[in-house]
N, C-alpha and C positions, 0 to 999 in steps of 0.2 A: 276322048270326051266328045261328045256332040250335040249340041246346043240350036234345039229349035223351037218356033216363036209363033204363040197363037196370041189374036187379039180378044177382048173379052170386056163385057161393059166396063169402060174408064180405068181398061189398064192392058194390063198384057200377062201370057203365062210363058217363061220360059220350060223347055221341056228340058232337063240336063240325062244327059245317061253316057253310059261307061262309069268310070274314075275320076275322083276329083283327089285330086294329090298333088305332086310337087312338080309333075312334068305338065299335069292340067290346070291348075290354079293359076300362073300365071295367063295363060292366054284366055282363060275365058273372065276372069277378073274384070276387062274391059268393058264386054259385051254383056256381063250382069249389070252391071253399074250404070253402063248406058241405057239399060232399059226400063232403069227407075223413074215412071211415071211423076215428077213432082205433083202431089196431090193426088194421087189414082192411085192403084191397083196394083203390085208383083207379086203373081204367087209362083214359086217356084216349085215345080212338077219333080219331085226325086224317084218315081214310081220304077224308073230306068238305071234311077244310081247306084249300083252296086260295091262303091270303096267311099268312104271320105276319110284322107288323114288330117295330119294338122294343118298341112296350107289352104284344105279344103275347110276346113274349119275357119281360120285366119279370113278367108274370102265371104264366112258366112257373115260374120261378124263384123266385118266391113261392108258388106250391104244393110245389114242392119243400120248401123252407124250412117253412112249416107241415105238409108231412108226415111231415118228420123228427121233430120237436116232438110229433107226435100218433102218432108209431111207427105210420104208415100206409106202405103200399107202394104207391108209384107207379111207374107206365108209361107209356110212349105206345105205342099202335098204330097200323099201318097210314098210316107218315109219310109222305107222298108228296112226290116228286122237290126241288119248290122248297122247301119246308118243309125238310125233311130237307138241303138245302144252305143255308138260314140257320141251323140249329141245329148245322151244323158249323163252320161259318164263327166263331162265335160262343164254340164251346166249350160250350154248352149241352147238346149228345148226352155229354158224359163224365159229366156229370151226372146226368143221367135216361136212365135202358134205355129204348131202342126195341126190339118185337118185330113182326114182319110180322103178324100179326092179333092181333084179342081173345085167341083162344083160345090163341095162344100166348103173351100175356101174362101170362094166368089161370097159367100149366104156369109160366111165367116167373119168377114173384112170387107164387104160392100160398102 
């Protein structure tokens, strides 16, 4: 998993790619969480994420969860095929807006 950080009016995008599952959820757990703007902007880029199991799941939904709390606006971007059918499967997409890129995340959740 490798996790890197663009800034972007009044918030931030993490980029995630590889795997999010049970050896990657915990460590990157942190550095989501930390980069919840209270009152701003996270849209998280999955354009690169090719696995999410259930820890990764467990993680999404605790960002969720503390950006409600922190009255941050979250997103995902750019979810691709598998992803995007275990966050259905799931009920996780009712939860958290998907938009087909950053930029329309940005227009999204501005």
């Amino acid at each position: 998993m490798q996790i890197t950080r663009s800034p972007i009016a009044g918030g931030v995008v993490l980029h995630l790619a590889g795997r999010l599952d049970s050896e990657t959820s915990p460590a990157a757990e942190p550095e989501v969480l930390a980069a919840l703007p209270p009152g701003g902007v996270l849209v998280l880029d999955l354009a690169r994420l090719r696995y999410c199991s259930s820890p990764g799941l467990r993680l999404l939904l605790v960002t969720v969860k503390q950006a409600a709390e922190r009255k941050t606006r979250l997103g995902l971007a750019g979810v691709q095929p598998a992803v995007a059918e275990v966050l259905e499967c799931t009920g996780v997409d009712k939860v958290l807006p998907s938009f087909a890129t950053v930029e329309a995340a940005q227009r999204g959740l501005g």
